[in-house]
TORDO-879308 format. One record per residue (C-alpha): residue in three letters; x, y, z. Coordinates in pm, whole numbers, padded with zeros to 5 digits, always signed. Example, Ala and Ser with C-alpha at 12.3 -4.5 7.8 and 13.67 -1.06 7.14 Angstrom:
residues 2
ALA+01230-00450+00780
SER+01367-00106+00714
***
This chain:
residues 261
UNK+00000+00000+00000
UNK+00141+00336-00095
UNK+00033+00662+00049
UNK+00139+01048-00039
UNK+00101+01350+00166
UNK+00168+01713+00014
UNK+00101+02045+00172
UNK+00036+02178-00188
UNK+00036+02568-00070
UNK-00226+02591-00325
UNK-00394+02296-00524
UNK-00403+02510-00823
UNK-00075+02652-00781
UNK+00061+02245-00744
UNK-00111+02165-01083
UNK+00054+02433-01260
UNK+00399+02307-01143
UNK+00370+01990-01245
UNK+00196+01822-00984
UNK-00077+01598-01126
UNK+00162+01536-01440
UNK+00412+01370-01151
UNK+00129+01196-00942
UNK+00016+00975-01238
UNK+00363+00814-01246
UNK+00350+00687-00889
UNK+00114+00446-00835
UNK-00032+00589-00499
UNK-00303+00432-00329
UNK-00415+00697-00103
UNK-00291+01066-00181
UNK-00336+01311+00133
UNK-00348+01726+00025
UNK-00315+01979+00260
UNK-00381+02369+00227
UNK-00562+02327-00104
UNK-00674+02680-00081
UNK-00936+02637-00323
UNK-01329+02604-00261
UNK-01463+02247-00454
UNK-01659+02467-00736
UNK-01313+02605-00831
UNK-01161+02306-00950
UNK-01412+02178-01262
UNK-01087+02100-01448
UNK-01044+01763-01523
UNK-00708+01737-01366
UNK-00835+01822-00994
UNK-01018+01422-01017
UNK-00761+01194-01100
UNK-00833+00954-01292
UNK-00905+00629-01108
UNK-00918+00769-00760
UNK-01227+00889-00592
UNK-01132+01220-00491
UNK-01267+01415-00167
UNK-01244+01770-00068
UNK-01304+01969+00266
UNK-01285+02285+00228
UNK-01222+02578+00424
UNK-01517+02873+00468
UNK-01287+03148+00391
UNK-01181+03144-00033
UNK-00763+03072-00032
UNK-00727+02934+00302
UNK-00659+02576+00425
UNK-00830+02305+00281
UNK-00795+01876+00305
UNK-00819+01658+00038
UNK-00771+01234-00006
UNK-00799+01071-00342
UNK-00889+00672-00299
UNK-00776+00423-00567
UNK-01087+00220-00411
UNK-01411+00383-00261
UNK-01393+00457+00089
UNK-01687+00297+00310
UNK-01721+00613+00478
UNK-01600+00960+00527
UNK-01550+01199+00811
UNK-01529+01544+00761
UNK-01380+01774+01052
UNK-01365+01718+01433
UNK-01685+01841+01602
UNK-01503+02167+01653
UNK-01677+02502+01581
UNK-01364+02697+01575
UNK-01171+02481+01331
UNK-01433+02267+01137
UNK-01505+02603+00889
UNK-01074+02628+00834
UNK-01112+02281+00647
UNK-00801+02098+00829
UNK-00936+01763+00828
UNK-01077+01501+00627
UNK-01105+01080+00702
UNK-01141+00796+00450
UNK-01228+00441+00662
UNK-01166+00139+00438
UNK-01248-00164+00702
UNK-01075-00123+01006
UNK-00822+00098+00863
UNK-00859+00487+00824
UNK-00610+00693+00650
UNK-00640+01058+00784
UNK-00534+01415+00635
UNK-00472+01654+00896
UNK-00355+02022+00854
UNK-00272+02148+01189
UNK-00258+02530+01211
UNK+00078+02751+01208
UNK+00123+03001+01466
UNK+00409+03174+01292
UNK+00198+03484+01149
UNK+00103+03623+01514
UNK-00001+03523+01866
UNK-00299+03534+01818
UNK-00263+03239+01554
UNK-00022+03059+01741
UNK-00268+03046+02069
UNK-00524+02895+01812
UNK-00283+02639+01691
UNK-00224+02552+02092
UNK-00598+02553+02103
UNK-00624+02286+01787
UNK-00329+02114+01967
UNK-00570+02064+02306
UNK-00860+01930+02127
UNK-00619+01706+01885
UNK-00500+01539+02200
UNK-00812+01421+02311
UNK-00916+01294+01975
UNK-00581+01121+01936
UNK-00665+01004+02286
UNK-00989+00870+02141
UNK-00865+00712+01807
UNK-00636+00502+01958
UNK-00951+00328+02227
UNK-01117+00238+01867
UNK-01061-00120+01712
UNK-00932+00016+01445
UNK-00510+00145+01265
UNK-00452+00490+01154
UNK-00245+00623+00908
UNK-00250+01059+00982
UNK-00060+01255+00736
UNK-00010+01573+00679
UNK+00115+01904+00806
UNK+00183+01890+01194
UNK+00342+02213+01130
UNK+00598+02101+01405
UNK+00930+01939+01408
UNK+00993+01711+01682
UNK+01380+01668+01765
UNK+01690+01881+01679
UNK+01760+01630+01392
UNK+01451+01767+01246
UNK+01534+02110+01085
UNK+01878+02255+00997
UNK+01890+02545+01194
UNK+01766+02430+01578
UNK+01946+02634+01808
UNK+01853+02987+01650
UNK+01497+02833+01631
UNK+01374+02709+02018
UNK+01159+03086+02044
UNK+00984+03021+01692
UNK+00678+02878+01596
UNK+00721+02528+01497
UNK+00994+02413+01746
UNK+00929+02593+02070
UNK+00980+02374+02367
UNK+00559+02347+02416
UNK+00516+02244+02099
UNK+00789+01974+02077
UNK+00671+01839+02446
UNK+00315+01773+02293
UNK+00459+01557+02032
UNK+00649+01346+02295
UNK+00326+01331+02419
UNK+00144+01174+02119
UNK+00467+00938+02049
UNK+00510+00826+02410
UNK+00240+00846+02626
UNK-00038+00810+02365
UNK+00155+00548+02208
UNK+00145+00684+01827
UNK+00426+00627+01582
UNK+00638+00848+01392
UNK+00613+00613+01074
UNK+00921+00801+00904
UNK+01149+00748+01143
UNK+01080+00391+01172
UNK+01260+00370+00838
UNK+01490+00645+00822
UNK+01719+00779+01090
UNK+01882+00993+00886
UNK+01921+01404+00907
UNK+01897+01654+00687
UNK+01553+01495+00529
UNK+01361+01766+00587
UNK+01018+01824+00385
UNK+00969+02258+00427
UNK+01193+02493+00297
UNK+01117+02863+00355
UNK+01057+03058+00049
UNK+01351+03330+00141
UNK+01698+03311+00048
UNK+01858+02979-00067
UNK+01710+02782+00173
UNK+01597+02489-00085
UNK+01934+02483-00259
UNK+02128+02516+00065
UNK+01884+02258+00195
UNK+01787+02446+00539
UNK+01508+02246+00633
UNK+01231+02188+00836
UNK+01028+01817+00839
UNK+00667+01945+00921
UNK+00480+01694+00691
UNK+00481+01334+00877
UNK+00255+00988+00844
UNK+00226+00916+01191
UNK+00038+00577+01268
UNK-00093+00342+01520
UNK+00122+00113+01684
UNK-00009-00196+01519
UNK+00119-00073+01229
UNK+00448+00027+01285
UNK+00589-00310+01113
UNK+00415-00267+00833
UNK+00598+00020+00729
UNK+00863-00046+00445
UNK+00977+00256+00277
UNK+01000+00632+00257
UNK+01097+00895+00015
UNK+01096+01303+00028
UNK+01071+01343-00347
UNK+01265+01678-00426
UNK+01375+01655-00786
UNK+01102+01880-00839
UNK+00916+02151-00621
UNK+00568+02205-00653
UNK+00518+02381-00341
UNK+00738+02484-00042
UNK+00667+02153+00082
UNK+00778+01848-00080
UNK+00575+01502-00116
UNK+00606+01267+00122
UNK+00568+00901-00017
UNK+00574+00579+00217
UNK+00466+00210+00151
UNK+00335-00019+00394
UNK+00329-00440+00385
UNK-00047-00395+00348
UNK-00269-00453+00041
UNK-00481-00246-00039
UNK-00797-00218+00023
UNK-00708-00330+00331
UNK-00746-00679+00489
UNK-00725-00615+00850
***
């Protein structure tokens, strides 16, 4: 089973760098979008519903803004839109597709670099994440959540850690809520199961040279139940291209699909 996760930073935007054009070449199963920034009535082209996937869309209230997307080589039995939340539900930041007992999940979680005022919403999202994560894992049922966490966990995460500890994304609250979900709640970090390495980062800020210098951040993760965490095979950042300032994140798992579990 393969599965791809791209904050697009713009569906549109994606598709006019290529996106779709590389998408049909890899054989995805499930393909997770994040910040689609685009409302469901603006995307009548053709290339917006793959062919051969059934192709979902959650959009945000507010035009150019957020937005979750999965597209389903096989029809989903069901699929859950939002979390019950009044304050986040409109902002479009996540979408569910349950095939059996297994449920592949694209989450945007909200960035708190643009004020305080955003980043004590994104600690709000955090609270009520917790308890849902809390929930998920009570359910007879494995989880694959991908997307943007919009937080790296560990130093080996993003090039530049030490000037970053006060900034959005790595501050010490942020990172201890992660260590939370990995070792209390007992969720897995699917990437690392595989790969160890550093510098495989999967955001690179839009100023300077940080793509071709490689300064790094790895927001974008497929974080999973425990039950699956030896069913994960491979990973691969694809960056021979850029369609976005985030780069595709592609993992397989020993798991046909649709699932058997």
């Amino acid at each position: 089973m393969r599965i791809i996760t791209l904050n697009a930073n713009g569906i549109r935007a994606a598709a006019r760098k290529g996106f779709f054009d590389w998408l049909r070449k890899q054989d995805a199963d499930v393909v997770c979008l994040q910040e689609t920034k685009a409302q469901e009535h603006q995307l009548s082209d053709e290339a917006f519903w793959p062919q051969g996937y059934f192709t979902y869309y959650h959009d945000a209230e507010k035009k150019g803004y957020s937005g979750v997307a999965v597209y389903c080589r096989t029809e989903p039995d069901r699929i859950i839109t939002g979390l019950g939340s009044q304050e986040f539900d409109p902002e479009g930041r996540y979408i569910e597709a349950q095939f059996g007992k297994l449920s592949v999940i694209s989450l945007y979680l909200p960035s708190g670099s643009s004020s305080e005022d955003r980043q004590a919403a994104k600690y709000r999202f955090m609270e009520a994440f917790m308890k849902h994560l809390r929930t998920l894992r009570r359910r007879r049922r494995e989880f694959i959540i991908c997307g943007d966490w919009n937080i790296a966990h560990k130093p080996i995460d993003l090039r530049n850690w030490k000037s970053n500890q006060k900034n959005s994304g790595f501050l010490p609250e942020e990172r201890a809520w992660l260590d939370e979900v990995f070792d209390r709640v007992g969720w897995v970090d699917a990437f690392r199961v595989v790969d160890p390495r550093p510098d495989r980062y999967t955001w690179w800020s839009n100023r300077g040279q940080a793509w071709a210098k490689n300064v790094g951040w790895r927001l974008d993760y497929q974080i999973v139940s425990p039950g699956l965490r030896d069913k994960v095979l491979s990973a691969d950042i694809y960056t021979a291209e850029r369609f976005s300032d985030h780069a595709p994140l592609t993992m397989d798992y020993d798991l046909p699909f649709p699932p058997d579990l």
